[in-house]
Wavefront OBJ file of the C-alpha trace (Angstrom):
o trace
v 0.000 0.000 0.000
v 1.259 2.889 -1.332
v -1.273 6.214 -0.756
v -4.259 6.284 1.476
v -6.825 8.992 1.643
v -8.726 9.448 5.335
v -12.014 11.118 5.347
v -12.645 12.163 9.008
v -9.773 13.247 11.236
v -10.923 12.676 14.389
v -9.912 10.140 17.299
v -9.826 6.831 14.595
v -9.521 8.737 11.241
v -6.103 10.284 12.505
v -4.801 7.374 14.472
v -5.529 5.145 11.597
v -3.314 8.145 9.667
v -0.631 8.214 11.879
v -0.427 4.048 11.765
v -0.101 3.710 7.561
v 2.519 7.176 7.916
v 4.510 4.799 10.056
v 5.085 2.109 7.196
v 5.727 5.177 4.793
v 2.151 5.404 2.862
v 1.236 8.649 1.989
v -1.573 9.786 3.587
v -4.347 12.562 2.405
v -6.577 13.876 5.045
v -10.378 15.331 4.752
v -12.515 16.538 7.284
v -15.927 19.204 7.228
v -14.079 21.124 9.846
v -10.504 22.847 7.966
v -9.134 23.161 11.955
v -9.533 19.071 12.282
v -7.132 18.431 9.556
v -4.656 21.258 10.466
v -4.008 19.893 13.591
v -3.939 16.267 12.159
v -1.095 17.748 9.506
v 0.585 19.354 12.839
v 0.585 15.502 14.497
v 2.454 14.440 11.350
v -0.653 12.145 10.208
v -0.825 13.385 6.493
v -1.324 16.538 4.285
v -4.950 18.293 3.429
v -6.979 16.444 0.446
v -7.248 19.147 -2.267
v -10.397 19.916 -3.040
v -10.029 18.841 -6.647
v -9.304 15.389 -5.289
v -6.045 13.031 -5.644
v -4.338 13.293 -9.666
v -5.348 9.365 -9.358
v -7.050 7.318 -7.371
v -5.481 6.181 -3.597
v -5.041 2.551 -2.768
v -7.967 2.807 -0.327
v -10.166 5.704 1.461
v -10.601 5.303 4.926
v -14.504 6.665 5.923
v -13.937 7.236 9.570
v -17.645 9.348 9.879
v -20.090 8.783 12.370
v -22.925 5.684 11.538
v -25.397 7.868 9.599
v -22.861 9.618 7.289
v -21.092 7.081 6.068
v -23.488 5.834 2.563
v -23.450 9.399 1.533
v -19.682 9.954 2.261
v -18.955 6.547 0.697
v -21.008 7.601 -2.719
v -19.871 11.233 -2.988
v -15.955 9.724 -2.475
v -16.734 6.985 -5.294
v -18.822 9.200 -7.301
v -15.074 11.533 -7.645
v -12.636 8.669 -7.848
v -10.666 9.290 -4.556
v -9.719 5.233 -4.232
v -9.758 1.944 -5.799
v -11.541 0.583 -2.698
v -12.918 1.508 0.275
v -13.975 0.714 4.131
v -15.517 2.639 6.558
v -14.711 2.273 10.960
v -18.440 2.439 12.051
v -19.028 0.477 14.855
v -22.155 -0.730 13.618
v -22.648 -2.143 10.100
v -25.978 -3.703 8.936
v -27.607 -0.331 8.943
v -24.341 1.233 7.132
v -24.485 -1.461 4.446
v -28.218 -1.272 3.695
v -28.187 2.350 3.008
v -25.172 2.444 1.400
v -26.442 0.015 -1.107
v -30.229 1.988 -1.059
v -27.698 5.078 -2.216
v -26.598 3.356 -5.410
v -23.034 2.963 -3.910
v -20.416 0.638 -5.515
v -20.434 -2.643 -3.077
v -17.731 -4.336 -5.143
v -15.496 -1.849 -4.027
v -17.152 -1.589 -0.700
v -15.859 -3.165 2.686
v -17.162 -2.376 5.998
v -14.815 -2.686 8.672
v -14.706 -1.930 12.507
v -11.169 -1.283 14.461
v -11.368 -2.450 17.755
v -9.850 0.007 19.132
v -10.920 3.934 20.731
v -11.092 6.144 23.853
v -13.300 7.924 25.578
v -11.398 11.193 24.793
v -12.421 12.553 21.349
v -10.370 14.054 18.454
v -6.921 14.293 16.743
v -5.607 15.365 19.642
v -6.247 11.859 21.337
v -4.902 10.165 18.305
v -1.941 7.801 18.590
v -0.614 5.778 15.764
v -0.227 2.526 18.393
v -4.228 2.814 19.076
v -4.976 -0.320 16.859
v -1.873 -2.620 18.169
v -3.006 -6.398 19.246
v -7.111 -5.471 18.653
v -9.195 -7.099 16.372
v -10.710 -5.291 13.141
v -13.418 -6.610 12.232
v -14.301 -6.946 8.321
v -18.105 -7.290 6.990
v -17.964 -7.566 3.628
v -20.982 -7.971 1.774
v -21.572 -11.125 -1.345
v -20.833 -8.190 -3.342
v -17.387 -7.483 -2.157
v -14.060 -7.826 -4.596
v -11.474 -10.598 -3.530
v -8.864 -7.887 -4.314
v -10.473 -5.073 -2.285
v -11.115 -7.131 0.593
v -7.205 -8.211 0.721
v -6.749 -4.303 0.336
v -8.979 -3.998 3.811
v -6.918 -6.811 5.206
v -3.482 -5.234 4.735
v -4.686 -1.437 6.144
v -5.616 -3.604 9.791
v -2.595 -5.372 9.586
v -0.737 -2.510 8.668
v -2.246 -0.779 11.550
v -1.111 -3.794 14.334
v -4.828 -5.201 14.153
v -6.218 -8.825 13.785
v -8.502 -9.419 10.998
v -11.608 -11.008 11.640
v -13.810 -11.252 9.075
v -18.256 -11.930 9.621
v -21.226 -10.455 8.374
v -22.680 -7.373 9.303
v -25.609 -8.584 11.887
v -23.214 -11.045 13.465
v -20.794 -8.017 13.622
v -23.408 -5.938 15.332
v -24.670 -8.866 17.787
v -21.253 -8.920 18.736
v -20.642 -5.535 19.561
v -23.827 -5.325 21.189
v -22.257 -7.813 23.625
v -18.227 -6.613 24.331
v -18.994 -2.543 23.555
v -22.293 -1.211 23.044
v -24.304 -2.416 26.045
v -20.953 -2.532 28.429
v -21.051 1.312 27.588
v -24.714 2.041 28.604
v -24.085 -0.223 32.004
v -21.256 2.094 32.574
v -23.095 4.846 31.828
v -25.992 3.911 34.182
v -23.313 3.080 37.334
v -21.693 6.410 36.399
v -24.860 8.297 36.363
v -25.470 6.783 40.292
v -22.640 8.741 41.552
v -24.841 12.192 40.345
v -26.991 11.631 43.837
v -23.362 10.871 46.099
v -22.029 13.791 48.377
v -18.553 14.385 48.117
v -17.381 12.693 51.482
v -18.675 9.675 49.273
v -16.986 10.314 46.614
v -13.844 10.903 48.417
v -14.082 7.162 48.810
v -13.750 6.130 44.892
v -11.549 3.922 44.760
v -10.081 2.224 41.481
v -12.886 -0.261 41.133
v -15.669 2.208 40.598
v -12.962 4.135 38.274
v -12.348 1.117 35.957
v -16.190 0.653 36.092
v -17.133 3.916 34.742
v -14.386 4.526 32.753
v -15.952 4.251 29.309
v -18.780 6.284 30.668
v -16.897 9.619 29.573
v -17.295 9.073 26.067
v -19.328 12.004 23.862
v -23.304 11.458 24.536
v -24.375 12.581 21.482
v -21.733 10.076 19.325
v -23.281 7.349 21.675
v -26.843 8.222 20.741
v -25.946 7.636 17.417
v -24.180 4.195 17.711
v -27.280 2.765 19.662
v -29.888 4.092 18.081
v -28.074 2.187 14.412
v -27.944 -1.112 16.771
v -30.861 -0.677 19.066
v -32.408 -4.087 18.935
v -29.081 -6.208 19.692
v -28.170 -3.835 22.433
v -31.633 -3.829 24.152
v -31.518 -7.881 24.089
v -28.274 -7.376 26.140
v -29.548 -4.907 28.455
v -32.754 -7.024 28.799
v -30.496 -9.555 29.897
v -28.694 -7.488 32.522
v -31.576 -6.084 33.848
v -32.894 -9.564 34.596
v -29.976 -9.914 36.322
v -30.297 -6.296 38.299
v -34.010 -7.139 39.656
v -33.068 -10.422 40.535
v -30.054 -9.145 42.896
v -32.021 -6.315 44.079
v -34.990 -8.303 45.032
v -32.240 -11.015 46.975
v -30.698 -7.857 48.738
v -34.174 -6.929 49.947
v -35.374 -10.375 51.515
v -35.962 -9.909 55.280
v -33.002 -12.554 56.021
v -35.147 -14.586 58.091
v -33.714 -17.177 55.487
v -30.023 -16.669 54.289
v -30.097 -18.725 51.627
v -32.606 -16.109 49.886
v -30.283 -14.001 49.570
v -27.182 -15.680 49.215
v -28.159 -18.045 45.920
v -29.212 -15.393 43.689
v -25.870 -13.288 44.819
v -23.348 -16.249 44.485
v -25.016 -17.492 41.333
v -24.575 -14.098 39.410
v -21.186 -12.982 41.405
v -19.790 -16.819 40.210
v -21.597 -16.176 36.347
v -19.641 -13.010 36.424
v -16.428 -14.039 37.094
v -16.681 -17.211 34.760
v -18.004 -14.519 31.806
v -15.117 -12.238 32.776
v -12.516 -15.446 31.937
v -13.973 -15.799 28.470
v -12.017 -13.088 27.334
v -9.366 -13.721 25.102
v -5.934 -12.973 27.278
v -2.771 -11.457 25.397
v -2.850 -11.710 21.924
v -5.610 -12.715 21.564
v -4.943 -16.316 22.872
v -6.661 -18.198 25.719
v -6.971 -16.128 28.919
v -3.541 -16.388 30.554
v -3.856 -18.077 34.134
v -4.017 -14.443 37.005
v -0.672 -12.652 37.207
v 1.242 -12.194 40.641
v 0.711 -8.122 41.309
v 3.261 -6.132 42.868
v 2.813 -2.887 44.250
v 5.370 0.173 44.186
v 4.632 3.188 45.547
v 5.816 6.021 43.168
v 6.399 9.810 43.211
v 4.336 11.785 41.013
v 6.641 13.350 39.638
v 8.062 13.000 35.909
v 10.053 10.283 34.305
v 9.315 7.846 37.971
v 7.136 5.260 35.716
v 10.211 4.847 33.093
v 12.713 4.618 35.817
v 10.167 1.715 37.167
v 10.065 0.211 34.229
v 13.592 0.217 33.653
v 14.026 -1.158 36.913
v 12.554 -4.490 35.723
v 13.820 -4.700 33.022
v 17.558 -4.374 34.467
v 15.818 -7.281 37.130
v 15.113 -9.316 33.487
v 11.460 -9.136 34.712
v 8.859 -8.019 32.005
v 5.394 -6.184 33.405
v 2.744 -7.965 31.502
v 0.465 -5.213 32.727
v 0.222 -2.406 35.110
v -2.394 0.068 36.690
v -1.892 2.882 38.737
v -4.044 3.728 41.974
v -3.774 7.772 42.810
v -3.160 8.631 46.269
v -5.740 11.847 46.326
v -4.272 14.890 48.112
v -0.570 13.040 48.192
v 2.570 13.708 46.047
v 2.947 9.474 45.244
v 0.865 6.854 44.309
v 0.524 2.860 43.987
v 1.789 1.210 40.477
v 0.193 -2.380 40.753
v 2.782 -4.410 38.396
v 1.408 -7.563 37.031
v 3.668 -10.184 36.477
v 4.524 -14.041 36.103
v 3.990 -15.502 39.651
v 7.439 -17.249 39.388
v 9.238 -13.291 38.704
v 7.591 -11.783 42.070
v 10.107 -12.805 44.047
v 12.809 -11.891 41.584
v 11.175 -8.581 40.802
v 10.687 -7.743 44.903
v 13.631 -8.236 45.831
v 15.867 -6.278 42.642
v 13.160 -3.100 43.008
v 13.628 -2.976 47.102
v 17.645 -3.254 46.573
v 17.122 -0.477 44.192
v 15.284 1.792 46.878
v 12.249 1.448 45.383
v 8.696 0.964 48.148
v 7.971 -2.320 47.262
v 4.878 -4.210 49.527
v 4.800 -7.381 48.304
l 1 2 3 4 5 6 7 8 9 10 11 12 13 14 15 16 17 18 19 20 21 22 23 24 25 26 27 28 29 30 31 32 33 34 35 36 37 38 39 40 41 42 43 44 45 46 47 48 49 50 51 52 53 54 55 56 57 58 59 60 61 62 63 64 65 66 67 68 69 70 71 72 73 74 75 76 77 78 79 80 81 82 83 84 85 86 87 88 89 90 91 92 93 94 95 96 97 98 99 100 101 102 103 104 105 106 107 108 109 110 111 112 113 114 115 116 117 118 119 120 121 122 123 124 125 126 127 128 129 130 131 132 133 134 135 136 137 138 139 140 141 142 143 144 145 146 147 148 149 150 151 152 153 154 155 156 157 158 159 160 161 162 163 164 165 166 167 168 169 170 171 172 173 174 175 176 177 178 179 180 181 182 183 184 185 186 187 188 189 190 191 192 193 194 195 196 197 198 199 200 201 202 203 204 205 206 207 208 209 210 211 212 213 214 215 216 217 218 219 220 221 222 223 224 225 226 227 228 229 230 231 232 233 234 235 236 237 238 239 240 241 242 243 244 245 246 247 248 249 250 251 252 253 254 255 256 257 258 259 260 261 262 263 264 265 266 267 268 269 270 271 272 273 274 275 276 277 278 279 280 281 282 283 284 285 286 287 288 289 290 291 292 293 294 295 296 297 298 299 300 301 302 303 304 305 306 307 308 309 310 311 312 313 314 315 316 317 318 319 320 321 322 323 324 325 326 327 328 329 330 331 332 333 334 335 336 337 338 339 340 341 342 343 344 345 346 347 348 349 350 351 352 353 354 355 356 357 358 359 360 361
């Protein structure tokens, strides 16, 4: 792949940019707002589309728009010749596909596809060119779909560190109904809880309600958008969960004159939750890898103390397979929980605390 063109340089239009610069393609960038693309230029993720268009046609155009844009997008970029093939990054896809094809647009050329990847921070600004790295991208091509220009799809997520995976477009949105769309609205509706907490409660947040809500900061209106194009597999899910809810709720609210009342409905959904939770693929995508020993090092906050960490274990010959870090509110330091091999925690304890580091093991 030679020359790319991105239409929409926000978050996944510009990190998608900034991935294909790093292997050399040359990248044009569009976007309805002119500041958009100046900044994405600035982060070294392409140079402005002219408004004449390409002299020839790109390898591939990249339609990173929101759900409802896309068909139009997709025929007004076909209709002037800016690619031999195209894809979009929509998170949802059967909706995309049927109007797309309504619009008269050329399917042949045509393949939906869905990086797994995003924040809930919006923009160029948030872009990184490492966004995409170990997640699956999902590819929907329809009966219609070129051999060649699906192979073209398939090199721009590999090209970007992604797995391929390639299904149709309603077992695509089924799918993300299940690992993204409702997850976010269950977020969303713990988040919106902590709107009735004082602050003395909220003083007491602690990293479990933070990794709950996390995704709950992402733009309302974008959401809106996403679940209204995949309503009915996301309210099946939700259905589900609220099954779930009541059924805990109405445990929690027996009088306890018998235990077991209470404590069947909890342990059944607690132990469904954790065996759910161990379906997820582990690194790379493999089976889940058996729980990691954590360590935990207090740090200064202070710049530069993570790398120093980090190079720490890697002088011990230890490598962090993953890491968190717990904020110590009001307190110059704070906790980096290491994860690592159970058989290095002994190694890595004892090099880190010979190296002055707070190590409680």
């Amino acid at each position: 792949m030679e020359r790319a063109v991105v239409v929409g340089a926000g978050l996944i239009g510009t990190s998608i940019a900034l991935a294909l610069r790093e292997h050399g393609v040359e990248v044009a960038l569009a976007d309805r707002d002119p500041a958009v693309v100046r900044l994405a230029e600035d982060l070294g993720a392409g140079t402005a589309l002219s408004p004449e268009g390409p002299v020839r046609p790109a390898d591939i155009a990249v339609i990173a728009a929101p759900p409802q844009a896309i068909p139009a997008v997709l025929r007004s970029a076909q209709n002037r010749g800016l690619a031999h093939v195209y894809t979009d990054a929509a998170s949802v896809k059967h909706s995309v596909v049927t109007e797309a094809a309504r619009l008269g647009c050329d399917l042949a050329t045509f393949v939906p596809g869905h990086p797994m990847g995003g924040s809930e921070k919006q923009g160029p600004s948030a872009a990184r060119a490492d966004l995409f790295l170990g997640r699956s991208w999902a590819l929907c091509p329809t009966g219609k779909a070129d051999a060649g220009a699906v192979a073209v799809v398939t090199e721009l997520a590999r090209l970007c560190g992604a797995d391929p995976i390639t299904l149709d477009a309603e077992e695509h949105d089924r799918a993300v109904a299940l690992v993204s769309h409702a997850p976010h609205v269950a977020a969303a509706a713990v988040a919106a809880r902590l709107l009735g907490g004082d602050a003395r409660a909220l003083a007491l947040a602690g990293q479990g309600v933070r990794d709950v809500t996390r995704i709950a900061g992402g733009d309302p209106d974008l959401w809106v958008e996403i679940l209204r194009h995949n309503a009915r597999p996301v309210a099946d899910v939700l259905a589900g969960v609220a099954h779930d809810l009541a059924g805990t709720a109405a445990a929690l609210r027996t009088d306890g004159t018998r235990p077991e009342d209470m404590t069947g409905p909890l342990r059944d959904l607690l132990a469904r939750g954790r065996e759910g939770r161990d379906r997820i693929p582990g690194k790379h995508g493999g089976a889940r890898t058996p729980e990691y020993a954590v360590l935990p090092v207090v740090i200064p906050d202070e710049p530069g103390a993570l790398a120093r960490l980090f190079a720490a274990a890697e002088d011990a010959g230890v490598n962090i397979e993953d890491v968190r870090i717990d904020h110590s509110p009001g307190l110059p330091v704070g906790v980096a929980q290491l994860s690592v091999r159970p058989d290095s925690l002994q190694q890595l304890s004892r090099a880190l605390a010979a190296g002055g580091w707070s190590v409680h093991p």
